[in-house]
C-alpha positions as CSV (number, residue, x, y, z in Angstrom):
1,X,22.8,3.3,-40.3
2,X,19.0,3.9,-39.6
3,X,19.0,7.7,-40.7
4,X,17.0,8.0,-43.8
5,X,20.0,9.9,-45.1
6,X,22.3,7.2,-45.6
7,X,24.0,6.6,-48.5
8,X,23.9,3.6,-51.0
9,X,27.2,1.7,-51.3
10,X,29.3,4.4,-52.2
11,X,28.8,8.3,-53.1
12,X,30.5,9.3,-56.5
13,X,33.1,12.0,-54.9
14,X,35.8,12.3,-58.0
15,X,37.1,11.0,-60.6
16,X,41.1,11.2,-61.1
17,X,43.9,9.5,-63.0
18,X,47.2,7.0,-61.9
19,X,49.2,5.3,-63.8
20,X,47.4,5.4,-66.7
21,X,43.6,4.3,-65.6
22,X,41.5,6.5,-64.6
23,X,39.4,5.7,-60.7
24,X,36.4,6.6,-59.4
25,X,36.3,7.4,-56.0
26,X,33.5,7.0,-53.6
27,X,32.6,7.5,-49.6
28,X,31.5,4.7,-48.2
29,X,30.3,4.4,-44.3
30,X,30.6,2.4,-42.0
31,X,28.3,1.2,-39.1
32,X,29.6,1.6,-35.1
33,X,27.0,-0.1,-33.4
34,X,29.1,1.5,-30.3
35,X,28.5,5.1,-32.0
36,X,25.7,5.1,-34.0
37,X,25.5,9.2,-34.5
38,X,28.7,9.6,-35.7
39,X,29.2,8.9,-39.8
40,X,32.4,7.2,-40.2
41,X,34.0,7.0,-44.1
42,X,36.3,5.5,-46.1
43,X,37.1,6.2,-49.9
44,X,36.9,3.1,-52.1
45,X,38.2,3.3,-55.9
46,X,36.6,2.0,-58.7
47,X,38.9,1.4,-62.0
48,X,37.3,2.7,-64.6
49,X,38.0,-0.4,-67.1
50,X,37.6,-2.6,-64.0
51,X,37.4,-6.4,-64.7
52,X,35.8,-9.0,-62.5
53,X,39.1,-10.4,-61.3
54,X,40.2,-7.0,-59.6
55,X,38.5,-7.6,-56.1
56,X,38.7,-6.4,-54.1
57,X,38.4,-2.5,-54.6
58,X,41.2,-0.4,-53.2
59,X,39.9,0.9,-50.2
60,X,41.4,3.5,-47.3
61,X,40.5,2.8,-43.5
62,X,38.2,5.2,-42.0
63,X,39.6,8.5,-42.2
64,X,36.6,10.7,-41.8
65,X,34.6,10.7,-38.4
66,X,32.0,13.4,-38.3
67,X,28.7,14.3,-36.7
68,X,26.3,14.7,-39.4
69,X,26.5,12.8,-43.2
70,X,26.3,16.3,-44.6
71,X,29.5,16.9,-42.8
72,X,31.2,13.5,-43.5
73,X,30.4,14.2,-47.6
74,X,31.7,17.4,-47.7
75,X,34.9,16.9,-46.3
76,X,35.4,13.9,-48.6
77,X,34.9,16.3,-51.5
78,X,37.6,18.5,-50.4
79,X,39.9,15.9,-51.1
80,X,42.0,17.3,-54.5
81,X,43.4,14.7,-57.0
82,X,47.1,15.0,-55.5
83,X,45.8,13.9,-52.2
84,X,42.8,11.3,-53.6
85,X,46.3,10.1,-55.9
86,X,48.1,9.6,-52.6
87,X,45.1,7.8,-51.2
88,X,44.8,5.6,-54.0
89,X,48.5,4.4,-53.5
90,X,48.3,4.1,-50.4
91,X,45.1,1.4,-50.6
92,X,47.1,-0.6,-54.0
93,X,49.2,-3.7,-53.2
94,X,52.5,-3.5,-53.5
95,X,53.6,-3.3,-57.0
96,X,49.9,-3.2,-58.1
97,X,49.5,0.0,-60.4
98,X,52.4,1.9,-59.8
């Protein structure tokens, strides 16, 4: 995106715990050339003892469209740790952190 409010590679949102690590989450956006005023996110998790052979990063599709970034952000940090948790599972290979 061109806005001068555009994020870096990912906005710190929360931090929770599963199955015994704890993740970082953070929003990242991503470009519609087709729709370029609409902010599009996805949450990407971070382990917190990450190693460099755990790539790549759990990641959800986009599930937040809104209109403005200040929109898209908030809603991501409405997210509570049971539903980030379910997230997080959802974006883990099978049998990968359970």
């Amino acid at each position: 995106m061109t806005n001068s409010q555009s994020p870096a590679p990912g906005l710190h949102i929360a931090t929770i715990a599963h199955a015994g690590r704890i993740w970082d989450a953070y929003l990242e956006f991503d470009d519609d050339p087709h729709r370029p005023n609409v902010y599009r996110g996805r949450v990407r998790f971070d382990p917190a003892d990450s190693t460099d052979f755990e790539d790549p990063k759990p990641r959800t599709t986009v599930i937040i469209i809104e209109e403005s970034y200040e929109e898209a952000v908030a809603k991501a940090r409405r997210f509570d740790e049971r539903s980030l948790e379910g997230l997080l599972r959802s974006a883990l290979p099978d049998g990968s952190a359970a």
